[in-house]
C-alpha positions in Angstrom: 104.3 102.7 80.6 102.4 99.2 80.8 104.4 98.2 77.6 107.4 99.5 78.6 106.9 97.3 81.7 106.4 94.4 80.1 109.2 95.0 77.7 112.1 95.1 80.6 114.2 97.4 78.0 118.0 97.5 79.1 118.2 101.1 79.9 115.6 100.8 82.3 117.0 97.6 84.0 119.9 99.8 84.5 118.0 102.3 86.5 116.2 99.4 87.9 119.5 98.0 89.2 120.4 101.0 90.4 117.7 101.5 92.2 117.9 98.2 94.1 121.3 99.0 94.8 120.3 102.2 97.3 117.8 100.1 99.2 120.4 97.5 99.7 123.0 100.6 100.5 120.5 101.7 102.7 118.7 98.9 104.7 121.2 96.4 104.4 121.7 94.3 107.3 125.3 94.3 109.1 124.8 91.3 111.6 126.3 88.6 109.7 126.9 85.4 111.1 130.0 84.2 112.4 130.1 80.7 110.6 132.0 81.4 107.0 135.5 82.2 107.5 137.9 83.4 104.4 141.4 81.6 104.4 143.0 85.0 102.5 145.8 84.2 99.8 146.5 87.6 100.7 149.7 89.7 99.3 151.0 88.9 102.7 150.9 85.3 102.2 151.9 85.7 98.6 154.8 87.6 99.7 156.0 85.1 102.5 155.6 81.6 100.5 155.6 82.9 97.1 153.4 83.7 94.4 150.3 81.9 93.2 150.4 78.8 92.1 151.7 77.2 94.9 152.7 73.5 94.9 149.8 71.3 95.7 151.2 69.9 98.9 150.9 73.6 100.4 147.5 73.4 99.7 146.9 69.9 100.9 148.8 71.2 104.2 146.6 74.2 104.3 143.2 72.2 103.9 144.7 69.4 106.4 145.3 72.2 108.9 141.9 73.5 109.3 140.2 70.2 109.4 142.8 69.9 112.2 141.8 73.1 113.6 137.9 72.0 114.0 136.6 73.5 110.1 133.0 71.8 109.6 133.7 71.7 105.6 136.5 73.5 103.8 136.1 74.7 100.3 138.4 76.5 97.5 137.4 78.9 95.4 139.8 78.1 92.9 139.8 75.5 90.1 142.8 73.0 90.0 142.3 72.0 86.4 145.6 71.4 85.2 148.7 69.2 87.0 150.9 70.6 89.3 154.5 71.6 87.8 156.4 71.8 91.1 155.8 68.1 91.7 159.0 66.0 91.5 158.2 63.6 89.2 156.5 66.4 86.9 160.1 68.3 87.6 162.0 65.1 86.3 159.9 64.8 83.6 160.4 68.6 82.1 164.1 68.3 82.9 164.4 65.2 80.6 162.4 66.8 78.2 163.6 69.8 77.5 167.3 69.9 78.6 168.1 66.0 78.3 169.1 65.2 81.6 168.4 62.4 84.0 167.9 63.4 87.6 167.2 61.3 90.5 166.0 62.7 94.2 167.1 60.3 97.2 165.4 60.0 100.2 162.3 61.5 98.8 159.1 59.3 100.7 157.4 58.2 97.5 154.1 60.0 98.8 155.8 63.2 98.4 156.7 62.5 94.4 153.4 63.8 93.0 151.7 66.7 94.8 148.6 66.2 93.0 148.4 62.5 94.2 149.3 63.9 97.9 146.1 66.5 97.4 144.0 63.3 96.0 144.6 61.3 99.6 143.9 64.2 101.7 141.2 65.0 100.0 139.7 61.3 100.6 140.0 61.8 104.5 138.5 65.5 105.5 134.9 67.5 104.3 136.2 68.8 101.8 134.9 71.0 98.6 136.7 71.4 95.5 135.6 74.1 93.2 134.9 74.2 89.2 133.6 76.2 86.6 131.2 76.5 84.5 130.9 78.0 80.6 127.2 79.1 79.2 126.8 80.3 75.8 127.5 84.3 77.3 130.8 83.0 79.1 132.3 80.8 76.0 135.6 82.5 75.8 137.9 80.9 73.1 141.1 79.3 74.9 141.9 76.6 72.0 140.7 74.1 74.5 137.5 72.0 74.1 137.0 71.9 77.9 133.8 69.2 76.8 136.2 66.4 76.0 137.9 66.9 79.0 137.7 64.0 81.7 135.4 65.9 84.4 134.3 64.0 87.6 132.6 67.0 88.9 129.9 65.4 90.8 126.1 66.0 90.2 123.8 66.6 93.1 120.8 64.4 94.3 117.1 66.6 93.3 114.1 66.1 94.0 111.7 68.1 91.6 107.8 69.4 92.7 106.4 70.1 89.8 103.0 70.9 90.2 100.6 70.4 87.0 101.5 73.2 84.1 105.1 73.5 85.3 107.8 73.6 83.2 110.9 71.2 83.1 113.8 72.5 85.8 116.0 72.0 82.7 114.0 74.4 80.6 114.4 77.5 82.5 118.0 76.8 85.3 121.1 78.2 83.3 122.3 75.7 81.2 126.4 75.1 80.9 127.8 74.6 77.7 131.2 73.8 78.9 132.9 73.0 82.1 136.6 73.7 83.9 136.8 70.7 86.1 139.6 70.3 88.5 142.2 66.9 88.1 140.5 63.8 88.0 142.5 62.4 90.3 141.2 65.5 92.7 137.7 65.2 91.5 137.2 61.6 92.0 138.8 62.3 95.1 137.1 64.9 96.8 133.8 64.5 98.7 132.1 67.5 96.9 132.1 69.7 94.3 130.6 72.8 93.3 130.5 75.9 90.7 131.8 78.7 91.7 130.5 80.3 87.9 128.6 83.9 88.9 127.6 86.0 86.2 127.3 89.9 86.4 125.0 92.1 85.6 124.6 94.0 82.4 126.3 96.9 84.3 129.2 94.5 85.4 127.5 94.8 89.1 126.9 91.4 91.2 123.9 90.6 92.5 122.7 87.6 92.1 124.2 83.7 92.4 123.3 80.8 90.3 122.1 77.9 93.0 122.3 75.6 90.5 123.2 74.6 87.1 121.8 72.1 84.2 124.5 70.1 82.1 123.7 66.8 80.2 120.3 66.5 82.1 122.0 66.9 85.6 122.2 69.2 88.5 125.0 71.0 89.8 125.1 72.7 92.9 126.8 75.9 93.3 130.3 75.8 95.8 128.1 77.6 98.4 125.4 75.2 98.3 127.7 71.7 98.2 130.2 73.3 100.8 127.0 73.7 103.1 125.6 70.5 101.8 129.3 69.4 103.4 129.2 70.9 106.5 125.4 69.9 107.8 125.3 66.5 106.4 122.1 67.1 104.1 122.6 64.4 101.3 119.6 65.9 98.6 117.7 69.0 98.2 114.2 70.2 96.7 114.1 72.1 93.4 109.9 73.7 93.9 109.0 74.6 90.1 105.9 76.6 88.9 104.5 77.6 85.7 107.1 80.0 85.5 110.2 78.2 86.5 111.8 78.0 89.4 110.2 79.2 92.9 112.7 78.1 95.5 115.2 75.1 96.4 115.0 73.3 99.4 118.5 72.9 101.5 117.2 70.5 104.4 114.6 72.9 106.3 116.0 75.9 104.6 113.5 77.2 102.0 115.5 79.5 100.0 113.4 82.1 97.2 115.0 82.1 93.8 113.9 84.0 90.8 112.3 81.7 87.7 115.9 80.6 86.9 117.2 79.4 90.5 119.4 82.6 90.8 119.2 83.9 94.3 119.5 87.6 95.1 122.5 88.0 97.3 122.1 90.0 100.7 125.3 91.7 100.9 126.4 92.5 104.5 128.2 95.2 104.0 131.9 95.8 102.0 134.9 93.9 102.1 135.8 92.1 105.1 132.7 91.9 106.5 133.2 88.6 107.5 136.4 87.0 109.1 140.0 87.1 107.2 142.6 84.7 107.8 145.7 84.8 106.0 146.8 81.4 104.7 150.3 82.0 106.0 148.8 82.0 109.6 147.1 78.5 109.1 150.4 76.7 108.1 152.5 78.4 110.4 150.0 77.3 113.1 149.2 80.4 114.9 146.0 79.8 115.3 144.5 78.7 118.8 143.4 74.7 118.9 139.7 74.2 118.1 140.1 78.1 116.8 137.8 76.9 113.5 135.3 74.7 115.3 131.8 74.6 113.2 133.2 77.1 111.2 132.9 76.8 107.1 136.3 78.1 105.7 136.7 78.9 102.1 140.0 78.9 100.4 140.3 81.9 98.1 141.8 85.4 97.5 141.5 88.9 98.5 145.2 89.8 96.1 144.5 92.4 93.2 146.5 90.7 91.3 145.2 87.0 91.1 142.2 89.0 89.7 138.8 87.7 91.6 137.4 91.1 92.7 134.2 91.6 91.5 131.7 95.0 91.5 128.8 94.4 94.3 125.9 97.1 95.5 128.2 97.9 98.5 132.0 97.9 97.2 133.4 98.1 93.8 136.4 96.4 95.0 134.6 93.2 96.4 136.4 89.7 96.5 134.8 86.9 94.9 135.2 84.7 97.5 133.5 87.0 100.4 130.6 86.5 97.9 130.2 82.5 98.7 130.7 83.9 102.1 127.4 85.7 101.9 125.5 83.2 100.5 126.4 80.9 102.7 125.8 83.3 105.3 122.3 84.4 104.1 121.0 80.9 103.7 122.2 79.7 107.9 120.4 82.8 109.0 117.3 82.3 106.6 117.5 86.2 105.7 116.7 86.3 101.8 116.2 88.9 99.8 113.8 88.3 96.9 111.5 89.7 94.1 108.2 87.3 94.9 106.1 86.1 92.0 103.1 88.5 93.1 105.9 91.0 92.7 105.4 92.4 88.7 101.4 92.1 89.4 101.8 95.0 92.3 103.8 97.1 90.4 101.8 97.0 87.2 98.8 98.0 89.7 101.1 100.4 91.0 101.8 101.8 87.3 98.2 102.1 86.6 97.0 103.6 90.1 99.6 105.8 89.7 98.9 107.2 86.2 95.3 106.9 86.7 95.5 109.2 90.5 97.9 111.4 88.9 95.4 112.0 85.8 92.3 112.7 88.0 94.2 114.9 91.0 95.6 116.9 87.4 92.0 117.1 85.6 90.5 118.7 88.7 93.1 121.0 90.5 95.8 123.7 89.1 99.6 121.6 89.1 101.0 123.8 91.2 98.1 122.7 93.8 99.5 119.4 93.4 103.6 119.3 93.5 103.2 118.7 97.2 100.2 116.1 97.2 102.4 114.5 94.5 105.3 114.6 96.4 103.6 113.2 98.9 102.4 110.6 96.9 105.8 109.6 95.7 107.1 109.8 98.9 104.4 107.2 99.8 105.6 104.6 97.6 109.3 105.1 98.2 108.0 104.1 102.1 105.8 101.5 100.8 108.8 99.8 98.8 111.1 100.6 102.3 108.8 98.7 104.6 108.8 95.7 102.0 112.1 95.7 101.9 113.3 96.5 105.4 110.4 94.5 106.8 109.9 91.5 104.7 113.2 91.2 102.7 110.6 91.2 99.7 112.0 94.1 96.5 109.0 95.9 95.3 110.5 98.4 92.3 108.8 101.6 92.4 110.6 102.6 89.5 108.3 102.2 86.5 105.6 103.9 88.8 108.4 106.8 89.3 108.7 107.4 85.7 105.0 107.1 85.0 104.3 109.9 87.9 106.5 112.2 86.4 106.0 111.6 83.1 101.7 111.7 83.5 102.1 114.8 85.3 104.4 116.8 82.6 102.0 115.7 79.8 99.1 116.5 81.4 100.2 119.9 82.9 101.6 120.6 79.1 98.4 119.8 78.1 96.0 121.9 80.9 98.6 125.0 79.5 97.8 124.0 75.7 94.0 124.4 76.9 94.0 127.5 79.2 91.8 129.3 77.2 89.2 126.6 78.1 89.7 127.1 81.3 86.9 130.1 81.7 84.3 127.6 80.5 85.1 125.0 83.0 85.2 127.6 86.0 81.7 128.5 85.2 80.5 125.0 84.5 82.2 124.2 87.5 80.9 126.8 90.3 77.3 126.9 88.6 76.4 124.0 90.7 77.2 126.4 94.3 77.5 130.1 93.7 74.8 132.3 92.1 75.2 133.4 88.1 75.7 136.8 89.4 78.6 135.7 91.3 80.2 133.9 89.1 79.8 136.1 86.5 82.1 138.7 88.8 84.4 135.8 89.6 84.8 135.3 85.3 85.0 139.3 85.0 87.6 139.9 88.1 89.2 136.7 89.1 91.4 138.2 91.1 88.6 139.0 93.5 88.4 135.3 93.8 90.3 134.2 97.0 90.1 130.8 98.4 92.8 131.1 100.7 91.3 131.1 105.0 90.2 134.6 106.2 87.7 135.8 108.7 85.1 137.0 107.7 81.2 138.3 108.7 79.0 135.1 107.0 75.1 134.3 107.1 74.7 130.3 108.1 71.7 128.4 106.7 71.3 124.8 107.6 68.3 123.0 106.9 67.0 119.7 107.4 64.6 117.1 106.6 62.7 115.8 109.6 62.7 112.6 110.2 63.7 111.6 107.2 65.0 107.9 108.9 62.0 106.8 109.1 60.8 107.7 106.2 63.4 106.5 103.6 62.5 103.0 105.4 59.2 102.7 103.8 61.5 103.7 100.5 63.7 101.2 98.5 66.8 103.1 97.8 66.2 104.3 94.2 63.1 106.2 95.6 65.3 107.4 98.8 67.6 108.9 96.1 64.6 110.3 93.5 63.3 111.7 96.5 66.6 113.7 98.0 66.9 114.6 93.8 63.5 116.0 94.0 64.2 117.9 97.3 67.5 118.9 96.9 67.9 120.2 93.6 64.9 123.1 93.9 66.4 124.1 97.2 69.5 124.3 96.1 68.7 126.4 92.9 66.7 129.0 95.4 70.2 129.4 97.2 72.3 130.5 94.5 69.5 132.4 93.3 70.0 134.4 96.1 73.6 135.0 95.7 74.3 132.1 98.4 77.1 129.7 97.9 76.3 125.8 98.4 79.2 124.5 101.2 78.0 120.7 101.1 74.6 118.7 101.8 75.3 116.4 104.9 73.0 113.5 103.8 69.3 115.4 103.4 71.0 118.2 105.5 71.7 121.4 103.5 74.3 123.7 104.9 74.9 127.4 102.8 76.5 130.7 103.2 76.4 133.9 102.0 79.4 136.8 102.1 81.8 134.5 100.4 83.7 133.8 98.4 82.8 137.4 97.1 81.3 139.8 99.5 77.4 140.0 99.1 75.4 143.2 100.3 72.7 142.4 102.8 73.6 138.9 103.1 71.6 138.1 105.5 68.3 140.0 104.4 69.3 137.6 101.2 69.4 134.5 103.0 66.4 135.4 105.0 64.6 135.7 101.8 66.1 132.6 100.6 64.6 130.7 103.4 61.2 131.9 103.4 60.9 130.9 99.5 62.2 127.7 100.2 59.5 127.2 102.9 56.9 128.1 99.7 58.1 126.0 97.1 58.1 122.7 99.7 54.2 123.3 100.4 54.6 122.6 96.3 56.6 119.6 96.0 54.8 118.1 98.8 51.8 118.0 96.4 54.0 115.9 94.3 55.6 113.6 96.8 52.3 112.7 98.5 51.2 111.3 95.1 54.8 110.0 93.8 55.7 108.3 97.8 52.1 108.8 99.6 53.6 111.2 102.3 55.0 114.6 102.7 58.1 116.2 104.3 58.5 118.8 106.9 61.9 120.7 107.0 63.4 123.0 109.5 65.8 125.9 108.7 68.1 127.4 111.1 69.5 131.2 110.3 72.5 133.0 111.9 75.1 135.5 111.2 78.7 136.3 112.5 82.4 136.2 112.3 83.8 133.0 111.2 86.6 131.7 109.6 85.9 130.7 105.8 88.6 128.8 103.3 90.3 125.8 101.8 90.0 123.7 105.2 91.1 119.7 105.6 94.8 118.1 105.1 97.4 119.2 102.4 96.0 116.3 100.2 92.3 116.6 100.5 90.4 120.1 101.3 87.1 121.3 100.9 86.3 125.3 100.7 84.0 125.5 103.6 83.2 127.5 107.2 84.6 126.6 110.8 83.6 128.9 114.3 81.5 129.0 117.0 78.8 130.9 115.2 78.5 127.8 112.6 78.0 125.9 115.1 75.0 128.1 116.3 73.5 128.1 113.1 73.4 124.2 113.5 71.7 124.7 117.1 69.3 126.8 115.7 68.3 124.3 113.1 67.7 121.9 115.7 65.4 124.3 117.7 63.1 124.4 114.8 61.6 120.4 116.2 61.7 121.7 119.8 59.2 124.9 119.1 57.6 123.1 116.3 58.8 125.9 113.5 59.6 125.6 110.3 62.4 128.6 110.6 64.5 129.9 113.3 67.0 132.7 113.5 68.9 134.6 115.8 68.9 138.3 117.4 71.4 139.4 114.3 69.3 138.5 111.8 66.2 140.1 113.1 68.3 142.9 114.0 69.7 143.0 110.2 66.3 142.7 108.9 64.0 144.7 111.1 61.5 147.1 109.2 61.6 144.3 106.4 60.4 141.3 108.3 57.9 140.6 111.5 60.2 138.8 113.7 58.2 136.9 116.5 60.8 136.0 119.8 60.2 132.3 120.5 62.4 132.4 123.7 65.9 133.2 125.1 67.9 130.0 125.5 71.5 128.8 126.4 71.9 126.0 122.9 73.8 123.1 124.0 78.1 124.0 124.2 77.4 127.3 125.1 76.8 129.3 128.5 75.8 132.9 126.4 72.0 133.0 125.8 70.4 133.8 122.7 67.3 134.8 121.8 65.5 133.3 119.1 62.9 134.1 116.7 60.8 132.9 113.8 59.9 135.4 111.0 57.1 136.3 108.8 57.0 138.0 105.6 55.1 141.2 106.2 51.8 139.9 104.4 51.5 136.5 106.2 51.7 138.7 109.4 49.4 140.6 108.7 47.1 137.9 108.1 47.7 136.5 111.4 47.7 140.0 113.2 45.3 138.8 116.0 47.4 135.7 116.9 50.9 137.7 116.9 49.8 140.7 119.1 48.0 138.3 121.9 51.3 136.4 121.7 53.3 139.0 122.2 50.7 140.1 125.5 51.3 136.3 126.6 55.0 136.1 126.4 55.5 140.1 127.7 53.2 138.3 131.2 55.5 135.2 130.9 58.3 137.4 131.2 56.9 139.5 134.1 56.6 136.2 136.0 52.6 136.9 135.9 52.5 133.0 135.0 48.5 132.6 135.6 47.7 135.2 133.4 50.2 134.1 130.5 48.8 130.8 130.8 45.0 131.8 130.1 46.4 133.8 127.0 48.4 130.9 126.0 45.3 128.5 126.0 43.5 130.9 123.8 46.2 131.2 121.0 46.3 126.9 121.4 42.4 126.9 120.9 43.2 128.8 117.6 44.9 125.7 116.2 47.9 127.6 115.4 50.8 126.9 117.0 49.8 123.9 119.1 53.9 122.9 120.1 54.8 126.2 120.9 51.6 127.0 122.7 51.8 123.6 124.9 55.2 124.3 125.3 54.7 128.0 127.4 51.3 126.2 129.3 53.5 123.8 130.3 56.4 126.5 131.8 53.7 128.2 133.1 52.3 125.7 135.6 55.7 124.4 136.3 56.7 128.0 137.4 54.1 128.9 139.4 54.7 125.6 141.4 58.0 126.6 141.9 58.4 130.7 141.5 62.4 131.1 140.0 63.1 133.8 142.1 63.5 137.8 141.2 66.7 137.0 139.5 65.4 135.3 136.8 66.1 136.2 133.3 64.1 133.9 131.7 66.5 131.8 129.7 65.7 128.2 128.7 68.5 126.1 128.9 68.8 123.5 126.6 70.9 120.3 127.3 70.4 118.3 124.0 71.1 119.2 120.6 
């Protein structure tokens, strides 16, 4: 796609043009100003006065009326190149010629014997603009006249060139005329102004773009828009700004006007025919026009008759005359609203090409297509309303085209190619979910994928969060390598204990670890598993803290939170980025509980259902009933002890249990004494502290018979 790019071929200018022409459909703008006017050699004028040519004094009446009537500068779209038949003296001349006789007109003024002489003086006295045209190489037609070594007075234009160093020579790169049709050079000399009125189509015959100026024996040209405005605001000279690329934009007074390299300026078409104003010609010179009607206008002498043929193909009407075009440009330039390609323009869309192809591959290489027809909808949709707000917003064309066809093209090959290489795909699931789900699992989810279902469900689940504490200030006294060896060295035994329990990783949340168990496939005794889980993990840290308090000269303490119940488990996030993953209220609890572990100083915490799950299989030791922040229900809460270790610490638990049954009974001074003994055992010192503390604070102030001896917490 990057050398197609770079290539331009033809076939995909065409689209290209195409594609410009339904933004300019689309978002063109309608407000046009009022200032060019069309004097319309309409079929209605054609049909009252005759057909075209008309003698040259009609004309000269026609441009002497709308000076009259106020015109600013008045221009024809229409080359007189050769002399006017009608004239008498021509008349005399071809009657003497061709039949041999000798006629004489009396009472003829003698300023009315030569129409073209008449046009001349008029011309001398009013802003006038006579039009020619030029021939490139393209244009040469063969007419068996060698237009070169005609007398042409056409009349260049004053440039001043800013060339910055590197660029190359206006001349080089502005459209160079071979030829030119130049009107009489008695009208030439005559006239104030001149200018082209050459406009070249596209290669699909469509209009849209204007040559501002032309090169011919070292000299510039301006086109009939620019010297008819040139004529109407007084502005002498102009700017030609040139880069290493050509042309950048010409100068009209304050008007900076964006060209592409060869001064061609993309034409901001209104809307169809007769947009602007229409004035038949016949009106003008039979004077039905109001006095000062034309004042400041620009009025441009041309044709809107089929048959004189100058209708031209534009993006908004195939049936377009020529002379609404110098209209437009005239009209674009007075209200400064220009469309343009900028030079930055071919750098964005070859990033756009790449991003595209390179987005497409990666969203393809990790998800099923059919996952991604709407994220890649959404994607195209994206730049279609990236290249709108360009346009619509900064009149700047950004073609989205090439990225288009590199989209749809990427994701056909690549989804041709994921079908060539299904049978692979068994191997990648399994290298893919061995890094979150348990062997076991995954060898049920290779043996019955069906069973697999990511879509959202609710659904009983066992929570696990755990969490380093304090692990701030600890990675401070770490550069960041060791901050990440250390979370490696942590996170990847911990993690390996959870899928060996048939647990599924959901994500780790810096050194936070939250798990599951119960899905995506249902596990039996889930939560005796994650129980078990927990406790193991609690076993192998006393062994890596052997290691890091050589390796980082300290060790970690971690808490573990444990709760079970209905939540809702699935693909959760937007339709372009999701994550397989747990929302509810009882998630949330789990995270609570986690927190708890720093407030009672334990390493574990779990709630009522997974003591209730587990009992006969674990000694569960209440640590207190407590409303957790966000919630008004209390829970109770409980650390737990694999049978052996409580066994070990028999004594402790059972005068515990004495001292929190008297806490409960609101028989504080007794619960106290027992609590003071299980603190001089060195045990428990938080948790003990904690209860001394309640103790002495209740019996100061007795809670009344109602109480039901929740804790409520008010931080997290």
């Amino acid at each position: 796609m990057v050398i197609l790019f770079i290539a331009h071929p033809s076939f995909l200018n065409l689209l290209d043009y195409k594609l410009y022409d339904q933004f300019l459909t689309q978002y063109h703008d309608s407000n046009a100003t009022d200032v060019p006017v069309i004097i319309d050699l309409d079929e209605k004028s054609l049909a009252e006065l005759g057909q075209w040519p008309w003698p040259r004094y009609r004309v000269a009446m026609l441009m002497k009326y709308l000076q009259a009537y106020g015109a600013s500068a008045v221009a024809t779209d229409i080359v007189f190149a050769e002399p006017d038949r009608t004239s008498p003296d021509e008349l005399r001349k071809q009657l003497k010629k061709e039949m041999k006789i000798d006629i004489e007109i009396k009472g003829l003024p003698p300023a009315l014997a030569d129409n073209d002489r008449l046009l001349a003086h008029n011309l001398k006295s009013g802003p006038f603009v006579l039009g020619f045209d030029f021939q490139t190489k393209e244009m040469l037609r063969d007419d068996g006249v060698d237009h070169d070594a005609m007398d042409c007075f056409i009349r260049p234009s004053k440039v001043s060139v800013l060339s910055p160093k590197g660029a190359v020579s206006p001349h080089k790169v502005l459209l160079k005329a071979e030829e030119a049709i130049c009107p009489l050079p008695i009208l030439a000399t005559a006239t104030p102004k001149t200018g082209f009125i050459t406009i070249a189509p596209d290669l699909d015959s469509v209009y849209r773009r204007v040559p501002l100026l032309f090169s011919w024996n070292r000299k510039f040209y301006p086109s009939l828009a620019l010297a008819t405005l040139m004529q109407a605001t007084g502005v002498s000279s102009m700017v030609v700004k040139m880069t290493s690329m050509g042309v950048e934009s010409v100068r009209l007074g304050k008007i900076v006007i964006p060209t592409d390299h060869r001064g061609r300026m993309l034409i901001n078409y209104r809307g169809p025919m007769k947009t602007f104003r229409y004035i038949s010609a016949v009106d003008v010179l039979e004077k039905k026009l109001k006095p000062g009607e034309l004042r400041g206008k620009i009025c441009i002498i041309g044709t809107s008759a089929t048959g004189l043929k100058d209708i031209r193909a534009t993006p908004l009407d195939p049936g377009y005359p020529g002379v609404e075009a110098h209209c437009t440009v005239i009209d674009n330039i007075l209200s400064k609203q220009f469309l343009s390609v900028p030079d930055w323009a071919n750098g964005l869309e070859l990033f756009m090409i790449i991003g595209v192809g390179l987005l497409t591959t990666l969203l393809l290489m990790w998800a099923k297509a059919a996952w991604l027809i709407l994220p890649l909808l959404g994607l195209g949709y994206g730049m279609w309303f990236g290249s709108t707000w360009m346009f619509t917003e900064h009149d700047y064309y950004i073609s989205p085209l090439y990225s288009y066809i590199n989209l749809a093209l990427t994701f056909t090959l690549l989804t041709v190619i994921k079908f060539w290489r299904e049978e692979h795909a068994k191997k990648f699931i399994h290298g893919a979910f061995a890094h979150y789900l348990a062997p076991s699992v995954i060898s049920q989810i290779m043996d019955n994928p069906d069973a697999l279902s990511l879509e959202g469900q609710e659904k009983e689940i066992t929570i696990q969060f755990s969490d380093v504490r304090s692990f701030t200030s600890l990675s401070e006294k770490l550069t960041p390598t060791q901050v990440t060896d250390l979370l490696h060295d942590y996170l990847t035994p911990m993690t390996r204990i959870i899928t060996e329990h048939e647990g599924t990783l959901d994500k780790f949340i810096g050194d936070a670890v939250m798990a599951f168990w119960n899905a995506p496939l249902d596990i039996e005794n889930h939560e005796e598993k994650s129980l078990r889980a927990a406790l193991v993990q609690q076993d192998k840290l006393e062994e890596l803290n052997k290691v890091f308090i050589e390796k980082f000269g300290f060790t970690i303490a971690v808490g573990i939170g444990i709760h079970s119940g209905p939540v809702r488990v699935g693909n959760m996030g937007s339709a372009d980025l999701f994550d397989y993953t747990l929302i509810g209220d009882n998630v949330n609890l789990a995270s609570r509980l986690e927190g708890l572990t720093k407030f009672y100083g334990q390493k574990l915490v779990v709630s009522q259902t997974i003591a209730d799950a587990c009992q006969g299989k674990y000694y569960f030791r209440i640590l207190d009933s407590v409303r957790v922040k966000g919630k008004e229900e209390p829970v109770t809460i409980y650390t737990a002890y694999t049978l052996e270790k409580a066994e070990l610490r028999k004594e402790e638990l059972e005068l515990y249990e004495k001292a929190h049954a008297l806490y409960l009974k609101q028989e504080f001074d007794l619960a106290r004494k027992l609590f003071e003994q299980l603190k001089a055992m060195d045990a428990e010192p938080l948790l003990y502290d904690m209860y001394i503390e309640r103790c002495v604070h209740l019996k100061e102030a007795p809670p009344g018979e109602d109480w039901d001896g929740v804790f409520t917490h008010k931080t997290k």
